[in-house]
C-alpha positions as CSV (number, residue, x, y, z in Angstrom):
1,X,0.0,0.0,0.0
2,X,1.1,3.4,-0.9
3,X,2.7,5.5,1.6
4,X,1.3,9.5,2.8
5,X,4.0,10.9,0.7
6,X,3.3,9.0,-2.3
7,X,-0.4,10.0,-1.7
8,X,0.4,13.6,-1.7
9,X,2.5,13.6,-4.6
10,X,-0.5,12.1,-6.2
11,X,-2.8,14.9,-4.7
12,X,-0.3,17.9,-5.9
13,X,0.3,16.3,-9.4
14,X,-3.4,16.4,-9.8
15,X,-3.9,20.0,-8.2
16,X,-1.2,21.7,-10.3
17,X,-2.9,19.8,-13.8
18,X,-6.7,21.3,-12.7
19,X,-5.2,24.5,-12.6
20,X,-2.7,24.4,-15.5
21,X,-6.3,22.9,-17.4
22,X,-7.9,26.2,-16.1
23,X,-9.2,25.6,-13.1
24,X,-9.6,28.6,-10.4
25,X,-9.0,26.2,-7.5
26,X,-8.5,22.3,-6.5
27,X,-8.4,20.4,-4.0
28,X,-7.8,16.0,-4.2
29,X,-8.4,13.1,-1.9
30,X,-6.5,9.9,-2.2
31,X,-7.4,6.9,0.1
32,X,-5.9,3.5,0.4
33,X,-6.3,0.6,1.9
34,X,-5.3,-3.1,2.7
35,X,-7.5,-6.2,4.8
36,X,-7.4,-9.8,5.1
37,X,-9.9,-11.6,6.5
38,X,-10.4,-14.9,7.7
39,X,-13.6,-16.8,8.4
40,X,-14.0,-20.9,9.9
41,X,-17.5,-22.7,10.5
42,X,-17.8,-25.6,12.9
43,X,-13.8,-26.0,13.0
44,X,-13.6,-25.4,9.3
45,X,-11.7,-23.0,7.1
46,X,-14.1,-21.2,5.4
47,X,-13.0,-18.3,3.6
48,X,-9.6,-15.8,3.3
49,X,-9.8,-13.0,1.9
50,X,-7.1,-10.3,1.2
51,X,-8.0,-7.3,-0.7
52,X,-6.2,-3.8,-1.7
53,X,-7.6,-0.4,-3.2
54,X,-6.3,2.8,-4.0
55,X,-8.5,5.5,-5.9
56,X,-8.1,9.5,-5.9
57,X,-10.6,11.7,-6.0
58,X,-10.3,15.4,-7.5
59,X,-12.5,18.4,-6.9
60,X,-12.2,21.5,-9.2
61,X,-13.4,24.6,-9.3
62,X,-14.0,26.9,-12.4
63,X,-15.3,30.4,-10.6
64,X,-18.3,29.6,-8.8
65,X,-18.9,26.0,-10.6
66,X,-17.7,23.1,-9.9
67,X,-17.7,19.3,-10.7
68,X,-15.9,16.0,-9.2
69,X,-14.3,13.0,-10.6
70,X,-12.6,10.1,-9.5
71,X,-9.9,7.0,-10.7
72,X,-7.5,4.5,-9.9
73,X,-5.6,4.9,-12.5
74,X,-2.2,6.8,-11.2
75,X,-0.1,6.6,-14.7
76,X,0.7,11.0,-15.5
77,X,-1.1,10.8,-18.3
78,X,-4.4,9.4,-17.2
79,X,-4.1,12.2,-14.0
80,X,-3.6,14.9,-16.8
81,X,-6.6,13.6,-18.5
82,X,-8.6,13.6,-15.5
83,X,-7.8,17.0,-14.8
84,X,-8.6,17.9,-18.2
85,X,-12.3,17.0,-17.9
86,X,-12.7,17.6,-14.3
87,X,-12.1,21.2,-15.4
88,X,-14.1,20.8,-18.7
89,X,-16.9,19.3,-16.3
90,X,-17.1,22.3,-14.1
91,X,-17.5,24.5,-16.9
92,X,-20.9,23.6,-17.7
93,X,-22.0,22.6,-14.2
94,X,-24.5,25.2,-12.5
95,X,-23.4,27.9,-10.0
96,X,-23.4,27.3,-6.4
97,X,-22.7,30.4,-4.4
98,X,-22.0,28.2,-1.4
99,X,-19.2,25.7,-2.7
100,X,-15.5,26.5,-2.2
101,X,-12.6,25.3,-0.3
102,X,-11.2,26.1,3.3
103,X,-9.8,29.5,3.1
104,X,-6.1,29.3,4.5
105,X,-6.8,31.4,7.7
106,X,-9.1,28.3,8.9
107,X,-6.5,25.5,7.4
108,X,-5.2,22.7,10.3
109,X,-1.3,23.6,11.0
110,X,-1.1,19.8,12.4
111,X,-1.8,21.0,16.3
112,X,-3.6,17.5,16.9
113,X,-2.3,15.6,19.8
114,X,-1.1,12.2,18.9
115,X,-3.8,10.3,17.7
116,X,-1.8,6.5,18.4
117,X,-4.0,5.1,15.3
118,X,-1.4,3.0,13.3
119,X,-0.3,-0.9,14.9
120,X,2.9,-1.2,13.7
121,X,2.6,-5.2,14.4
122,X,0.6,-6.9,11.2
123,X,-1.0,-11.0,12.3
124,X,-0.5,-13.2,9.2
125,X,-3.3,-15.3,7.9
126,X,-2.1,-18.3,10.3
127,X,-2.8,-15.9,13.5
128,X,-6.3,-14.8,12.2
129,X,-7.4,-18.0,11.8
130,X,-6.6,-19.4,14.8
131,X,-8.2,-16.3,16.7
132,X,-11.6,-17.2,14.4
133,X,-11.3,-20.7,15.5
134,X,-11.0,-20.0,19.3
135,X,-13.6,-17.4,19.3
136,X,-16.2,-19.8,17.4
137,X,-15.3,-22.8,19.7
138,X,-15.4,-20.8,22.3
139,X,-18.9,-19.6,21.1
140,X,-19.9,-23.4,20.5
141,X,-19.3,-24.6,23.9
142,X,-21.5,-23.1,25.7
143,X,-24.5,-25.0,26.5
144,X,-27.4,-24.6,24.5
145,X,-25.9,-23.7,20.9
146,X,-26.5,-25.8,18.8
147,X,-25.0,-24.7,15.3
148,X,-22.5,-22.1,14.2
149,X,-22.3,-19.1,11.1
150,X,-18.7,-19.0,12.3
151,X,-16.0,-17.1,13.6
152,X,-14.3,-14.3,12.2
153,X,-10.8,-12.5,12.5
154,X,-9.5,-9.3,10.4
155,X,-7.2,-6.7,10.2
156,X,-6.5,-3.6,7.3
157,X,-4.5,-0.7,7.2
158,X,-6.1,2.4,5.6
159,X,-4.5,5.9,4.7
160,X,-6.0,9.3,3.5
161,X,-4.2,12.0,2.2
162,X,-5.7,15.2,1.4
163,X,-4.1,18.4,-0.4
164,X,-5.8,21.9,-1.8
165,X,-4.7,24.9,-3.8
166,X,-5.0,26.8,-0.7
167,X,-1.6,25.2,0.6
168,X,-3.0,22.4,2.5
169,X,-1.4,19.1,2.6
170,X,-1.1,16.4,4.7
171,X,-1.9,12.6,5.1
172,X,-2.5,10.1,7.9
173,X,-2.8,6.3,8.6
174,X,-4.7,4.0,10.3
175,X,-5.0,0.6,11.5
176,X,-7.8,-2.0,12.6
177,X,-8.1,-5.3,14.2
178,X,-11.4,-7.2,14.6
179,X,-12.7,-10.4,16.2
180,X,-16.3,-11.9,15.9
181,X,-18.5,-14.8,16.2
182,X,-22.3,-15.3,15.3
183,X,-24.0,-18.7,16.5
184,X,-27.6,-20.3,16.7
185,X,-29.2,-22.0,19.5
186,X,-32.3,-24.3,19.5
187,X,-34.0,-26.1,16.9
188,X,-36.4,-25.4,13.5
189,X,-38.6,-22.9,13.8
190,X,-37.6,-22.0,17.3
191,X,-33.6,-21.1,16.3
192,X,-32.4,-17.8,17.6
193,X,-28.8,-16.1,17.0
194,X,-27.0,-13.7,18.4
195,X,-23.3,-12.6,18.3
196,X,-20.1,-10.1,19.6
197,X,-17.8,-8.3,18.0
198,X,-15.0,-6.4,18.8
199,X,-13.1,-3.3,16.5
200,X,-9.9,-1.9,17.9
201,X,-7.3,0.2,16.3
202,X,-4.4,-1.9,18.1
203,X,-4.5,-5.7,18.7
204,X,-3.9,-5.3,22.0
205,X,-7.1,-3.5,22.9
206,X,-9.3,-6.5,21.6
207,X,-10.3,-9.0,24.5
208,X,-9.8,-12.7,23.9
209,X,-11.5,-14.5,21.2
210,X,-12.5,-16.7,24.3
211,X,-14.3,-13.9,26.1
212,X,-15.8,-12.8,22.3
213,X,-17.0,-16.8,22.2
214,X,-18.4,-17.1,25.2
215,X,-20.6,-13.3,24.9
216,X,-21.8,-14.7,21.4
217,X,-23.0,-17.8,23.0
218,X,-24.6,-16.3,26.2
219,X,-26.5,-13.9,24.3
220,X,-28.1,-16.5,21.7
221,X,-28.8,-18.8,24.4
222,X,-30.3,-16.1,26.4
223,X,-33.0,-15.3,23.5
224,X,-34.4,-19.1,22.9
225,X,-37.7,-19.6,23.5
226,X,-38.5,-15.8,23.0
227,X,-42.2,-14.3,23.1
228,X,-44.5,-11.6,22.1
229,X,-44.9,-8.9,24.3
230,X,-48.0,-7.0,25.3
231,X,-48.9,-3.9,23.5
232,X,-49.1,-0.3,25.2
233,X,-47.2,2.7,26.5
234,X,-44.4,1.6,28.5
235,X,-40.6,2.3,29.4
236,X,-37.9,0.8,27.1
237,X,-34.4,0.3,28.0
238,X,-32.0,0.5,25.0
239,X,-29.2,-1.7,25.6
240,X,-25.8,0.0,24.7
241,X,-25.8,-2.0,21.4
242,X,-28.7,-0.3,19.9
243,X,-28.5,3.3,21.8
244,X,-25.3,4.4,20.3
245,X,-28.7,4.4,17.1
246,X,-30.2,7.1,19.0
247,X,-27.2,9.3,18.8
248,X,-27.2,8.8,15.3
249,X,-30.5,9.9,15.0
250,X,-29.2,13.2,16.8
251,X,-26.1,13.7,14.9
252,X,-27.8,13.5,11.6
253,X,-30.2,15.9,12.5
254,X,-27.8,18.1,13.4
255,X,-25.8,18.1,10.5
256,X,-25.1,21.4,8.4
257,X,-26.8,20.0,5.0
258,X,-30.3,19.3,6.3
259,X,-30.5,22.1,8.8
260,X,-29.5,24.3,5.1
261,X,-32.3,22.4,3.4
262,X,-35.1,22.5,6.1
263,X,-35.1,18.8,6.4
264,X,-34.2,18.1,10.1
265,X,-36.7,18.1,13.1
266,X,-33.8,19.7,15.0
267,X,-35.0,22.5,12.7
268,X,-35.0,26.1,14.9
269,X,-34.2,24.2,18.1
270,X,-30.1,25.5,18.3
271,X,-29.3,26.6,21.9
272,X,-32.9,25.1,23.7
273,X,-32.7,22.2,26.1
274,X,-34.1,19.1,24.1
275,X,-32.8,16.4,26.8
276,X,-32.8,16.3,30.7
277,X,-30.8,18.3,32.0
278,X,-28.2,14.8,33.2
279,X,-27.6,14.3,29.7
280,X,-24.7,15.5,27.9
281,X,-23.2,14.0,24.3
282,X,-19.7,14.1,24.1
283,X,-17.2,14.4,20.5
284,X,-13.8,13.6,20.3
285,X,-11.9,13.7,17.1
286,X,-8.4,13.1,19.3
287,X,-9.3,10.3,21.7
288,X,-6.3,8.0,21.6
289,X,-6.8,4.9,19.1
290,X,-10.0,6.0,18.8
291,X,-12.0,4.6,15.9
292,X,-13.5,7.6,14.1
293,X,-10.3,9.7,15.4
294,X,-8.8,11.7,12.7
295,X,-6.3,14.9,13.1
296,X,-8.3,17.4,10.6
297,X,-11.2,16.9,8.5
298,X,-12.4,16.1,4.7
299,X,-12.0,19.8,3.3
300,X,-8.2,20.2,5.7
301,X,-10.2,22.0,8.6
302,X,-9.0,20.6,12.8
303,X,-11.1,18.8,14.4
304,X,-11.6,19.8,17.9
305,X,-13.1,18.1,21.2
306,X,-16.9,19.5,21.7
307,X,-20.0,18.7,23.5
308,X,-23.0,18.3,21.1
309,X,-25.3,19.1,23.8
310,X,-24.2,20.1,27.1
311,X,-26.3,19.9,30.1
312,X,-29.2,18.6,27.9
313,X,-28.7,22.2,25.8
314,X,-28.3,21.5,21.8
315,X,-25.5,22.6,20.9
316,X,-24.5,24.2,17.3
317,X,-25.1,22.3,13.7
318,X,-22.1,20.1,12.4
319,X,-21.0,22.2,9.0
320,X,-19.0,22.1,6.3
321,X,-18.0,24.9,3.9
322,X,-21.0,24.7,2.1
323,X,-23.5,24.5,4.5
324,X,-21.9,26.8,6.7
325,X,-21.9,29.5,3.8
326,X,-25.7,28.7,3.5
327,X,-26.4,29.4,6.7
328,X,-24.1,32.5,7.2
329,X,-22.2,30.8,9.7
330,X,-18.2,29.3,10.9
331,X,-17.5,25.7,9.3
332,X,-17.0,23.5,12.5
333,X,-14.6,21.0,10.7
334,X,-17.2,18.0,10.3
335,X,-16.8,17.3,6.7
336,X,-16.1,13.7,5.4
337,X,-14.7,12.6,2.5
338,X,-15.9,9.5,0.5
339,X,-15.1,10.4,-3.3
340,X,-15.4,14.3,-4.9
341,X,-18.2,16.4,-2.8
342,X,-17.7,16.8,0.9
343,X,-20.5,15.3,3.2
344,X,-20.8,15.8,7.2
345,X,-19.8,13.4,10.2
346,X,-19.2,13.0,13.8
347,X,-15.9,12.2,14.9
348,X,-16.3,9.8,17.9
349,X,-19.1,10.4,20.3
350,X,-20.8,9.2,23.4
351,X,-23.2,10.6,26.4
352,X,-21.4,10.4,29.5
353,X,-22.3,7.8,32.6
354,X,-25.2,8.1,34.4
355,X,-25.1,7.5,38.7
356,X,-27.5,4.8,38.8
357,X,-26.7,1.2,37.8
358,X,-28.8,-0.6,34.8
359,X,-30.7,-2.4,37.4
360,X,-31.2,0.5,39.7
361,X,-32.8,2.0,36.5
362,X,-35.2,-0.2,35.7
363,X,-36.2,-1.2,39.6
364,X,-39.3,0.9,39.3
365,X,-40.4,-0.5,36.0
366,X,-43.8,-2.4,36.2
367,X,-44.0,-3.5,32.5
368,X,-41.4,-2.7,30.5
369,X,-38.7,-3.9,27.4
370,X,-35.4,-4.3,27.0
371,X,-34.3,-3.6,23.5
372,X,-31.1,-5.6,22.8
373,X,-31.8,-5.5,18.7
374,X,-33.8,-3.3,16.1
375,X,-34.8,-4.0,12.8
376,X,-35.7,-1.6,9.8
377,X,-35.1,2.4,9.1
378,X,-38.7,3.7,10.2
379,X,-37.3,6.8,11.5
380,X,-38.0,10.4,9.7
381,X,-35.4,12.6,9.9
382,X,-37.8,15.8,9.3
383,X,-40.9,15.0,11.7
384,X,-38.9,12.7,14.0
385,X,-41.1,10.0,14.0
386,X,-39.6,6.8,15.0
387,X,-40.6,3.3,14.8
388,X,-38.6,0.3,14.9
389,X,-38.7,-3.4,15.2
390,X,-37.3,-4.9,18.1
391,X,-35.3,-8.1,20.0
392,X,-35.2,-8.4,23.6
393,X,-36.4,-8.8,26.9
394,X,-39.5,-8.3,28.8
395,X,-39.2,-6.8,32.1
396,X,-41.4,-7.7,35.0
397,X,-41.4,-5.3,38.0
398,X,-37.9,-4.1,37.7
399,X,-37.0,-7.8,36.8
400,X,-35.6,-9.2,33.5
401,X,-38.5,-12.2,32.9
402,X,-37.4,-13.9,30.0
403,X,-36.8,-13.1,25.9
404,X,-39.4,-11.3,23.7
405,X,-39.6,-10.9,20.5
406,X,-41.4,-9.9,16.8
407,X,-42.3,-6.2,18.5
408,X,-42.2,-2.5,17.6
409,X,-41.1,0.7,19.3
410,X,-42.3,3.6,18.5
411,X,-42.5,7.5,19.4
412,X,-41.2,10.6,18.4
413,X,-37.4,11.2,18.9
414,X,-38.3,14.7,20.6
415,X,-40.7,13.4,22.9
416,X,-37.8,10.0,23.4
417,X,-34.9,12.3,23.7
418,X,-36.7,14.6,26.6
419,X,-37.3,11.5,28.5
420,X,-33.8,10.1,28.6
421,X,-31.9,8.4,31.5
422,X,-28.6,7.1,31.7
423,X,-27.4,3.8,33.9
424,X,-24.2,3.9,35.0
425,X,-22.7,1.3,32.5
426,X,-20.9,2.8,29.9
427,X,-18.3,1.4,28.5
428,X,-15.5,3.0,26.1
429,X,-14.3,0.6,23.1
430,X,-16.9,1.6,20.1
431,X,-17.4,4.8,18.0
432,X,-20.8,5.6,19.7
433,X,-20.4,5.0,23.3
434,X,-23.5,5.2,25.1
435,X,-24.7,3.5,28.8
436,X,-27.7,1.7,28.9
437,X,-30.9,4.6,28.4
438,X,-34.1,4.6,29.1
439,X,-37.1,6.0,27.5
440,X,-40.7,6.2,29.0
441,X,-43.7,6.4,27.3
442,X,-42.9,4.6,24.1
443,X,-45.4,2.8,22.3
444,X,-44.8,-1.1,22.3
445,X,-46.7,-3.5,20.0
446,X,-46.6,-7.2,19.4
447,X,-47.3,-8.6,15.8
């Protein structure tokens, strides 16, 4: 795999093409990136799988138009070519008032803490698979499953390099290790599965494929026999699996582009308190190893630590250039970048700890569920209407009483965010962290 330097050679070949084509400004994105995989079922090799991709992307800009191409192709010629009709593109593409790059006065100067993203150790195929193997047997042995979809070991390397006429340029790496195993328990029609995975930037930080076995296994064994709850207006406990969902549901909300374009139920709410006053959500583009960690963002802007809503306050929208020129305000250096046109992300996130414990939380629950699984996208991002399938557990006066399952959840994520509570047990390895939360008042139905 190419190295950063390569990568911005690459970028500033591009660059000085656009503009020798015509082009007013340019900025280019290269990405690369190596994984091999290995997957066993029931003590079987199954698959390995090694793969390798480099492409660059290049954004011009021809006054106040503009237009975006791709390749993989890295030979001079096809790059001059490129630039040729990324420039001849642009011509004919509409105005936008809004589009441009990062002016230089807002540009990263590489302040970012180290950001400890790159392993330099590498497992070969042989290590991968014996990690799969331990994690599914581990998996298999515990009483109750009775069949496997396997284990599963990886690891990649992955690089972005990003340069801009403005002066910009500079590239970093990254690293990941995963571990996983899915598995079924029970018979015919009655089969459940469940499974664990683990994503870390350094092998070190993964727990044993034995502790990832044994998880998978407890949790399918844990729904068999599962039944349909009750329907009505009751609390629901998201496990942290599936609450991390809900602060996806915020963050998208808040992000520049559909604030700009009216399409958010966030919509007019900046600066008003939208949760309890307990709850906080937390970003952190320099947490150590973390997985959406990254030094500056997709248009060369820092990213800086920030609470998304502090003291259950919304904070400001997520922008990038464009949408923060739309709505006459600073870009907060949340743009992503995929191929030619920045979008907007979150770096990593979570809501802190609450100071009660998940069984202290639900203590004074009558009827309730535990949501350990959701199905389907019924969730508007413009009302706020939300409505999910479900997996999980039924609880009894403050009780866990046994697996439910083929249910909905539904309410408004306004009405769900003003009622959240937060247990006490958060834990810190995923890109959304959240505790387990609770939400009262949600509408449950059985099918």
């Amino acid at each position: 795999m190419i190295d950063g330097e390569t990568a911005l050679a690459r970028c500033a070949q591009l660059i000085e093409a656009a503009r020798r084509h015509g082009a007013d400004a340019a900025d280019a994105a290269a990405r690369a990136q190596s994984s091999e995989g290995v997957s066993v079922r029931l003590g079987q090799l199954e698959e390995v799988e090694r793969s390798e991709s480099e492409e660059i992307a290049l954004r011009v800009f021809v006054g106040k138009r503009s237009a975006s191409i791709e390749t993989s192709d890295f030979t001079p010629a096809a790059l001059d070519d490129l630039a040729e009709r990324a420039v001849a593109m642009a011509r004919v593409a509409p105005e936008d008032q809004h589009a441009g790059l990062a002016p230089q006065d807002l540009l990263d100067r590489g302040t970012a803490p180290a950001l400890d993203l790159e392993d330099a150790g590498e497992p070969g195929p042989e290590l991968l698979r014996e990690r799969a193997l331990a994690a599914e047997d581990a998996a298999r042995a515990v009483e109750g499953v009775t069949n496997s979809e396997g284990g599963g070991a990886s690891f990649g390397r992955s690089l972005f390099a990003l340069a801009t006429s403005e002066g910009f340029g500079r590239a970093y790496g990254a690293t990941h290790h995963s571990l996983s195993a899915v598995v079924i328990g029970g018979q015919g029609s009655a089969m459940q599965r469940d499974y664990a995975m683990r994503t870390a930037r350094h092998f070190a930080d993964l727990p044993s494929p034995e502790e990832i076995g044994r998880l998978a296994g407890e949790r399918t064994v844990a729904r068999l026999n599962p039944e349909i709850p009750k329907g009505g207006r009751m609390p629901v406990l998201f496990d942290p699996r599936v609450g991390a969902s809900l602060v996806g549901h915020l963050v998208g909300a808040m992000a520049g582009p559909a604030i700009a374009s009216g399409s958010s139920f966030l919509l007019g709410r900046e600066g008003e308190a939208i949760f309890p006053e307990a709850i906080e959500v937390m970003e952190d583009p320099h947490c150590p190893r973390g997985l959406r960690s990254r030094p500056f963002d997709g248009e060369g802007l820092g990213c800086v630590p920030r609470k998304l809503v502090e003291r259950g306050v919304l904070g400001g929208w997520l922008l990038d250039i464009a949408s923060a020129n739309k709505l006459g305000l600073a870009p907060t250096g949340h743009a992503s970048r995929g191929g030619g046109t920045p979008g907007v992300s979150a770096s990593n996130l979570h809501i802190p700890a609450g100071s009660v414990s998940r069984a202290e939380l639900m203590a004074d629950v009558a009827e309730g569920v535990l949501v350990t699984e959701l199905a389907g996208q019924g969730v508007n991002p413009v009302t706020g209407d939300y409505s999910r399938g479900a997996t999980g557990f039924r609880i009894v006066n403050g009780e866990i009483a046994g697996p439910i399952a083929e249910f909905t959840i539904a309410g408004n994520l306004l009405a769900m965010f003003a009622a959240l509570r937060a247990a006490d047990d958060l834990e810190m390895h995923r890109a959304v962290n959240v505790p387990t939360l609770r939400v009262d008042g949600m509408t449950v139905a059985g099918s």
